[in-house]
SEGU-997057 format. One record per residue (C-alpha): x, y, z. Coordinates in steps of 0.1 Angstrom, whole numbers, plus 5000, padded with zeros to 4 digits. Example, Ala and Ser with C-alpha at 12.3 -4.5 7.8 and 13.67 -1.06 7.14 Angstrom:
BEGIN
512349555078 513749895071 
END
This chain:
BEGIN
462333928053 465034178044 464134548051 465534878038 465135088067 464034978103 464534568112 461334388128 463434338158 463234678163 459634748165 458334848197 454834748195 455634458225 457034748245 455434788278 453635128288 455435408306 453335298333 453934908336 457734978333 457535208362 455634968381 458234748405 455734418402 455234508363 451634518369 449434498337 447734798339 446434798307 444634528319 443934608354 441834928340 440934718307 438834538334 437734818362 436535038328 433634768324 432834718357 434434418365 436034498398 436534128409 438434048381 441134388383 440734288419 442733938410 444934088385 446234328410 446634078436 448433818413 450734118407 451434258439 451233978462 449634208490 447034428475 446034628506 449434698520 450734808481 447234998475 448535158514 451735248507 453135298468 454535608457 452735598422 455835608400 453635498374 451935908380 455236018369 455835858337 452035878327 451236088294 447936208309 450136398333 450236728301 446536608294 444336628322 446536508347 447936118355 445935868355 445235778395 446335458395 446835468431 442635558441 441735248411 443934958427 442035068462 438735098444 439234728432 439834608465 436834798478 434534698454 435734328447 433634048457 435733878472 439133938487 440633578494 443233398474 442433158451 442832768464 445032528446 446032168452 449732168440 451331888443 454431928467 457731928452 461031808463 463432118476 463432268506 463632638508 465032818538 463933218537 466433458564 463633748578 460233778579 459934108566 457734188534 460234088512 460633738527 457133668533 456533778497 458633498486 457633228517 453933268497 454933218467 457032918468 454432758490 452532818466 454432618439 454332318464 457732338482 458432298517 459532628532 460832788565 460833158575 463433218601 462533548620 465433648650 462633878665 459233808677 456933968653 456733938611 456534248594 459834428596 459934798587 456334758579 455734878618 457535188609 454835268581 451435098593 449835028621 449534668629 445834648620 447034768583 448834528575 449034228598 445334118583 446234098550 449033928557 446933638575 444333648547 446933628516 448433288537 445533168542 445832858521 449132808522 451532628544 455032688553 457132668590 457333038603 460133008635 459833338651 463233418676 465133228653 468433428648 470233238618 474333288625 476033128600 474332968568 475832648577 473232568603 470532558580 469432238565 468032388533 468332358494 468032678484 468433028502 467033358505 468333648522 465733888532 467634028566 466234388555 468334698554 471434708571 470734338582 473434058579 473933918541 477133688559 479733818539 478533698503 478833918476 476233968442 476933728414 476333978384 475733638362 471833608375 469033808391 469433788430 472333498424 475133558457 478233428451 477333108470 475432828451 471832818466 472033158483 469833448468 469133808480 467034058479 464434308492 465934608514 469234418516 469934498488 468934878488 465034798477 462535038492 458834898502 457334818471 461234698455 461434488484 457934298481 458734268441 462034108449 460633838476 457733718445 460433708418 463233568438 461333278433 461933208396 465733208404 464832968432 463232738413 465632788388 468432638411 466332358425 465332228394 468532268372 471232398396 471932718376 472233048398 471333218361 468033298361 467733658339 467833988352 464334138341 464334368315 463434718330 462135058310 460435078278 461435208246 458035318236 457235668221 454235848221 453036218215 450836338240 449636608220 447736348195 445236258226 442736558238 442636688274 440536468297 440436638332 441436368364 437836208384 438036338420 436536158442 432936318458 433436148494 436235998517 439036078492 438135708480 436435628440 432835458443 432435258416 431335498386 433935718393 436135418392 434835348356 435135668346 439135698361 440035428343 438635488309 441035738312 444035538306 445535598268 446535238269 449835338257 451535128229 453435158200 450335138179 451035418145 450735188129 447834988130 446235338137 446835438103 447535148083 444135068065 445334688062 446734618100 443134788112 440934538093 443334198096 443634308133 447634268128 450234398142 453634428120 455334118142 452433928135 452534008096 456133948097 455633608108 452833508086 454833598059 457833428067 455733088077 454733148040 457433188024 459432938045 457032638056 456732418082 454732168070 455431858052 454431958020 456032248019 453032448011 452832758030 449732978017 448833088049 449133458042 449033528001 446433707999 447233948030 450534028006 448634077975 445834298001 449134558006 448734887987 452234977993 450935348001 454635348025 452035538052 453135258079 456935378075 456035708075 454435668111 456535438127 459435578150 461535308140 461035348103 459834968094 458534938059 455634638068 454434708032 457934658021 457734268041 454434178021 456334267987 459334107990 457033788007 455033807974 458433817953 459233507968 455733317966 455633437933 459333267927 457932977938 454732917914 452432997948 450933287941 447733317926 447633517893 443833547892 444633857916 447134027893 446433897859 443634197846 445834467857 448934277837 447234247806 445834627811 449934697813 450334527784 447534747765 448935047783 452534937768 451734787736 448734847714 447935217726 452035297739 453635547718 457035757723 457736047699 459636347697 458636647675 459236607641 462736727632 463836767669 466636597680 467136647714 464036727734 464636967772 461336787781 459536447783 456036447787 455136117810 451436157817 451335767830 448735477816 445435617837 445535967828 444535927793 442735577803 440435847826 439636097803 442036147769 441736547777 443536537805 446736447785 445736667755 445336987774 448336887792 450636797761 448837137741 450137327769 453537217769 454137237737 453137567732 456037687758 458137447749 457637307712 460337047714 458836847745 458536487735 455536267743 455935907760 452635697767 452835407790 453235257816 455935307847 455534917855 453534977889 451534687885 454134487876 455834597909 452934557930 452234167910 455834087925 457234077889 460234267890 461534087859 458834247839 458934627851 462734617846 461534487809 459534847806 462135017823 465134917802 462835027768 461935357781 465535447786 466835357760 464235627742 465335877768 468735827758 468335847722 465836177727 469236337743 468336217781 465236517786 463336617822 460836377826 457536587832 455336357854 451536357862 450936107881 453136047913 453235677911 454835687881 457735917896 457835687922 458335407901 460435577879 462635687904 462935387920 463935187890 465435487866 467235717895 469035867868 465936027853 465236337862 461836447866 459436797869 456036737878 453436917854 451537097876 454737317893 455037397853 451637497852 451737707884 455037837866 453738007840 450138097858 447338247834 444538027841 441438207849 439238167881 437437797874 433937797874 432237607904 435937627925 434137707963 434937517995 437037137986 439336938003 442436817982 442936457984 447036387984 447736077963 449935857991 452435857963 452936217966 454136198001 457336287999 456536547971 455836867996 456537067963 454036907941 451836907972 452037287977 452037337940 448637207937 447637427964 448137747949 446737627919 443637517934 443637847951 444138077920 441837807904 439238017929 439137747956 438637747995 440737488007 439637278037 442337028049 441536668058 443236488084 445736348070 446736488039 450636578030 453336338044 449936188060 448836098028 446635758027 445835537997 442135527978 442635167972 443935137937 447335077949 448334727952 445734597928 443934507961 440534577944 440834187931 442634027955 440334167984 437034347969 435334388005 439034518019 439034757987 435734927995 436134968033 438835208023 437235327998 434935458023 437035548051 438235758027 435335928012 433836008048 437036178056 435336498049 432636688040 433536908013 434336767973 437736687970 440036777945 443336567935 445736547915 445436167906 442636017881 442935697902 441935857934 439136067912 437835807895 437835557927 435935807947 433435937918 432635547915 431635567951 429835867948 431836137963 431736497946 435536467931 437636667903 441336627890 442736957890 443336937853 439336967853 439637347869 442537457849 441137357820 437737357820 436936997815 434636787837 432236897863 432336717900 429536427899 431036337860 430835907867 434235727860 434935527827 434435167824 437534897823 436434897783 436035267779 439635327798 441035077774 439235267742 439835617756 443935537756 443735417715 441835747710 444535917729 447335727708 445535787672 444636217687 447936277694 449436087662 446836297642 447836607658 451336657661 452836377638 450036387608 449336027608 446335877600 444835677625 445535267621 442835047597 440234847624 438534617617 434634707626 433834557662 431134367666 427834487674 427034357712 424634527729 424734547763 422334697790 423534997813 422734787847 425334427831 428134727815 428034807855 428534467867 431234357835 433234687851 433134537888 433834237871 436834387851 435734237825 436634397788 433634387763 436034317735 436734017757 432933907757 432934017722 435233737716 433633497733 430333497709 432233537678 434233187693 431133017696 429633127665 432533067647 433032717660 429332637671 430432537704 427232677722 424332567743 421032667735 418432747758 415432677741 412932847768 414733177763 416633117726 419833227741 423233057740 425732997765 429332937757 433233027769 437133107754 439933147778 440933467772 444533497791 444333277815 440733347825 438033147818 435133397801 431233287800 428833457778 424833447778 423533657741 421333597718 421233717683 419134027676 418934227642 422934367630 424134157658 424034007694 422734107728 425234007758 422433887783 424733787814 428333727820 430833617843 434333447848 436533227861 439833337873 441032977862 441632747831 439832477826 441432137813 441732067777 441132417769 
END
C-alpha cells in the first residue's frame, strides 16, 4: 500500500531491544525474563542455555554489555541481567541438555583448537548429526579459559553440556598445514595470536576465509570471551551452509537496533539487591525481572485504540490488508480484513507517535479504496452515514450570502453535526458573526468526511467541486470553521481555501461573561484538532474566561485520541465503538468540555458530564443535557435550514406535507437510535403496507408486520393502528436487499 510519509519497511516494531543487540549470542531476553517473572526458572533456564551454549561459564564471566545500553540505567538503575541468568541456573530443575536422536549426516567437520570457541562449535555440529574432530596441539581443552577460571569453573560444565553428544577430541594434535586433515569443512579456532595458515577473510560471508571449506573465528579473529563462544555456535550455520550447498555465503548477522524509546515515559523502579551471598533467591529473581521495560517499538499499539483491541501490530495490518486487496486464493476473494479497514477512525494518532512517521490508518484507507473499487466492500457499514450526507447536502444544505452583498470577507462553515446536535449552536454562532461582520456568508453542509472515510473519493470530490464553485462566485471569502474535521477535510481536498476557526474569532473580540456552572473540567481535544495548537489554545482561554479550572487529561493536544465517531466505526464494529467510547470517558474525573458536538454528544450518550463550549459562551445547554436521536439530528438541521432562511433572507419556510402520526415509546426511540434507524423511515414503512396491504396480521395481538427497502436496507415494522394514527410496536433491519424487492 502506498504511504505518504514513513514506508512499512521502515517500521521498527521487529527491532530487537537495546539489550538483545548488545548481547554477543543475541539472547532473547525478553523472553528469558518473560519467563523468570512468572516463576518458571526451568524454562529461562533452557532459553539461556540454547543461547549461550555454556550457561555457567557465560553467567561466570560476561561483562553485561546489555547494563550499558539498558534504559532502566536513568530509571532505577539496569536491569541485572547478569544476577537473573545465574539465578536461572540456580533455581532450574534441571541443568542437563536436552537428548535428541539426530540422524547423522554426511560431512565431516574438522575444528583447529579446543578453546571455547571451538568446542562451542564441536557441540553444536554434533548436535546436528555430523561427524566431528577437535584437534587440540596441547594437552588440556579450555584455552584462555585457565587464565579466567579455575578448572572446577568451568571444566564441569563443559563435560555436562557434551554429555550427549559425540565427536573425536585428539588432544597433542598440533595441525601444520591444512592439507593433512581429511575433513570437509573447516574451522579455525587457534585462539589469539594462534596460527590462521596464511588465509585471509572472505568479506562475501560470515566467518568465510579465502579458502573453500575453511572458516574462522573466536579470538582469532580479535573476539573476546563471550565473542569468541558466539562465533564457535554460529560458525555453524556457515558450515552447514558449505556442506550442504557449497557456498562460503552464509550472511553476516545483522548487529544493533534501530529502536527508540524515551526513558522518561516509564517511572523510576529502584534495582533488587540481593539480601545474601550477592546471589537472587527466587522472589528477588521475580521481582528483578519484572523489571525489564521489554523494550519495543510499540507507540503505537500503545496508543492506537484499534492495534490494542485487534492485538496488531502495523506489519501485521499491512499484510492483512494487502492479502485483501491482492488475493491468493483461487477465487480471488480476499475479505480477510474489510472490516478491520472500515474499524479505522483515521484519528492520524498512530503517525503522530511513531518515530518513523507511518500513517497505518492511511494503509486501511487506501486498502478500503481498493476493496471498494472492486465491489468487495460491504456498504451496510457505510450506507446510514451516506444517506445522512446526502440530507446534510441536499434537503436541509443551503449556501447564501447576505442579501445585496457581493463579495463576502467571511464564510461561515459550521459543518453537518453542529446544527444536526443542537440548531443553537450554529445560530448563536452565525448571530455573532454577523453582528461584527454583516457580510459573512452562510454555507450548510457537509465537508464529505464520510464519504472519505466510506472510501468514496469520487463522491467527496462531487461536494467539494460544488462548494467551490460558491466560494468562488461569493469572491473566494475566509472559510470560518467549527468543527476540525471539516478543516481537515477541507484542507485536504480544497488547499486553496483559506480557513479561521470560530472560536479564535470569538476569543478575538472577548465580551462573554463568566458562564454559570464553569468549575473544575477537562477539555476533550477533537483528534482532528491535532495539528491545530491555535484552536487548541484558543479554546483554552476561552474556557478560562468562560470561569473554568482546567484539568488536563493525558493525552490531549497533539496527543489527541478519537471518541469513536470517526470512521463510521460505530456500524461497522459497535462493540469496538464502545470500548473507546469508554476508554475515553474514564480518562478523567472531571466533566469535559470540547469543542466538537460529535465528541459531546458520543460521551453524553455514555453518560459522561460533557458541554460544547458554545454551551458556556452562550448560555445554552447544561452538562447531563442527553444527545439527539438520528431522527431528531435529521429534523433539528431542516429547522436550522428554514431559522436561518426566516431570519436573514425572509423566506417562508417550505410547504410539508403533515407526517404521519407514529407513536413510538421512549425505551424503542432508544433502540431505533442504536439502530440508526430514521422514524420517517419506519414511517414509510406502514404507510407502504397500508397503502399496498402487503401486511401480516397477528391476530393474538391485532398488529401487523410488514417491510420497504428503504436505500438499500431492508426496514421491518411491527404497529398497529390506534385513534389519529399508528403505534410503531418493534422494529429492526436488515442491512441487505432482499430478491424481487
Amino acid at each position: 500500500m502506498a504511504n505518504p510519509d514513513g514506508s512499512i519497511e521502515d517500521c521498527l516494531q521487529q527491532e530487537p531491544p537495546f539489550c538483545a543487540a548488545a548481547c554477543p549470542f543475541g539472547l532473547d531476553i525478553l523472553d528469558f525474563t518473560e519467563k523468570l517473572k512468572r516463576g518458571a526458572f526451568q524454562a529461562a533456564y533452557k532459553t539461556y542455555q540454547n543461547a549461550v551454549g555454556f550457561p555457567a561459564i557465560v553467567a561466570a564471566l560476561c561483562p553485561e554489555p546489555c547494563a550499558r545500553v539498558c534504559p532502566r540505567q536513568s530509571r532505577g538503575g539496569a536491569v541485572r541481567l547478569r544476577l537473573l541468568e545465574q539465578a536461572a541456573i540456580d533455581h532450574a530443575r534441571n541443568l542437563e541438555p536436552n537428548s535428541y536422536n539426530v540422524p547423522a549426516k554426511g560431512g565431516r567437520v574438522g575444528i583447529v583448537g579446543a578453546g571455547i570457541s571451538g568446542l562451542a562449535c564441536a557441540l553444536r555440529m554434533a548436535a546436528r548429526g555430523y561427524q566431528v574432530t577437535v584437534f587440540e596441539r596441547s594437552a588440556r581443552i579450555g584455552g584462555h579459559l585457565h587464565g579466567l577460571l579455575p578448572p572446577e569453573g568451568f571444566l564441569p560444565e563443559i563435560a555436562r553440556m557434551a554429555m550427549h553428544e559425540t565427536f573425536e577430541l585428539r588432544l597433542g594434535s598440533e595441525v601444520r598445514g591444512l592439507g593433512q586433515l581429511d575433513c570437509d569443512a573447516v574451522y579455525l579456532a587457534t585462539g589469539a595470536g594462534g596460527d590462521d595458515f596464511g588465509l585471509a577473510r572472505d568479506p562475501g560471508g560470515a566467518y568465510a576465509s579465502d579458502r573453500p571449506g575453511v572458516f574462522l573465528g573466536g579470538s582469532l579473529a580479535g573476539r573476546d570471551t563471550m565473542g569468541a563462544i558466539a562465533d564457535g555456535l554460529r560458525v555453524c550455520h556457515a558450515l552447514e551452509r558449505y556442506l550442504k550447498a557449497g557456498g562460503m555465503n552464509q550472511p553476516e548477522l545483522k548487529g544493533g537496533t534501530r529502536l527508540q524509546l524515551d526513558p522518561a515515559r516509564f517511572p523510576v523502579v529502584p534495582a533488587v539487591d540481593p539480601a545474601q551471598g550477592g546471589r537472587y533467591g527466587r522472589d528477588e529473581a521475580v521481582s528483578e525481572a519484572a523489571r525489564c521495560l521489554r523494550c519495543s517499538c510499540d507507540a503505537c499499539y500503545r496508543a492506537c485504540d484499534l492495534m490494542h483491541y485487534f492485538r496488531k501490530y502495523p506489519r501485521r495490518i499491512h499484510e492483512e490488508v494487502h492479502l485483501s486487496v491482492h488475493p491468493g486464493t483461487l477465487d480471488g476473494n480476499g475479505t480477510m480484513c474489510t472490516r478491520l479497514m472500515s474499524t479505522c477512525n483515521q484519528c492520524g494518532l498512530c503517525r503522530e507517535v511513531c518515530p518513523q512517521g507511518i500513517d497505518t490508518g492511511h494503509i486501511l484507507l487506501e486498502g478500503h479504496r481498493a476493496m471498494r473499487g472492486q465491489g468487495k466492500m460491504p456498504w451496510a457499514w457505510h450506507d446510514f452515514f451516506l444517506r445522512d450526507l446526502a440530507s446534510a447536502d441536499g434537503e436541509a444544505g443551503l449556501v447564501r450570502q447576505p442579501a445585496g452583498c457581493g463579495r463576502s470577507r467571511f464564510l461561515f462553515f459550521p459543518g453537518c453535526q453542529l446544527g444536526a446536535s443542537d440548531p443553537r449552536y450554529v445560530a448563536e454562532s452565525y448571530r455573532f458573526l454577523r453582528a461584527h461582520w454583516p457580510d459573512t456568508a452562510l454555507a450548510l453542509g457537509c465537508c464529505g468526511a464520510p464519504a472519505e472515510w466510506a472510501g468514496d473519493p469520487a463522491l467527496r470530490e462531487g461536494l467539494t467541486e460544488r462548494l467551490r464553485a460558491a466560494w468562488i462566485a461569493m469572491g473566494r471569502p475566509v472559510a470560518v470553521f467549527a468543527c476540525p474535521t471539516c478543516k481537515l477535510t477541507l484542507g485536504r481536498s480544497l488547499p486553496e481555501l483559506e480557513g479561521v476557526f470560530l472560536y479564535q474569532l470569538l476569543l478575538e473580540q472577548g465580551g462573554f461573561p463568566p458562564a454559570a456552572g464553569g468549575g473544575p473540567v477537562s477539555v476533550f481535544d477533537p483528534c482532528a484538532s491535532r495539528e491545530e495548537p491555535g484552536l487548541q489554545r484558543a479554546v483554552r482561554a476561552l474556557a478560562e474566561a468562560a470561569g473554568c479550572a482546567l484539568e488536563p487529561l493525558a493525552a490531549e493536544g497533539r496527543q489527541a485520541q478519537c471518541c469513536s465517531w470517526g470512521g463510521q466505526v460505530a456500524v461497522a464494529h459497535p462493540a469496538y465503538a464502545r470500548f473507546v467510547v469508554k476508554e475515553r470517558t474514564s480518562a478523567g474525573p472531571r466533566p469535559y468540555l470540547t469543542y466538537c458536538s460529535n465528541c459531546r454528544d458520543v460521551f453524553a450518550a455514555a453518560g459522561k458530564p460533557v458541554r460544547h463550549i458554545l454551551d458556556l459562551l452562550f448560555g445554552l445547554n447544561g452538562p447531563e443535557r442527553r444527545p439527539p436521536t438520528v431522527t431528531e439530528r435529521r429534523r433539528n438541521r431542516i429547522l436550522l435550514k428554514n431559522q436561518m432562511l426566516r431570519e436573514y433572507w425572509g423566506e417562508a419556510d417550505a410547504p410539508e406535507e403533515p407526517p404521519m402520526n407514529l407513536r413510538i415509546a421512549p425505551e424503542l426511540q432508544q433502540k431505533l437510535d442504536q439502530a440508526r434507524l430514521l422514524e420517517a423511515d419506519l414511517a414509510a414503512v406502514v404507510e407502504h403496507c397500508e397503502r399496498t396491504g402487503r401486511k401480516l396480521l397477528d391476530p393474538d395481538t391485532g398488529s401487523f408486520s410488514g417491510h420497504l427497502v428503504v436505500g438499500h436496507t431492508t426496514c421491518w415494522a411491527e404497529y398497529r393502528p390506534v385513534p389519529g394514527g399508528f403505534e410503531l410496536i418493534n422494529a429492526y433491519a436488515h442491512r441487505m436487499s432482499l430478491e424481487g424487492e
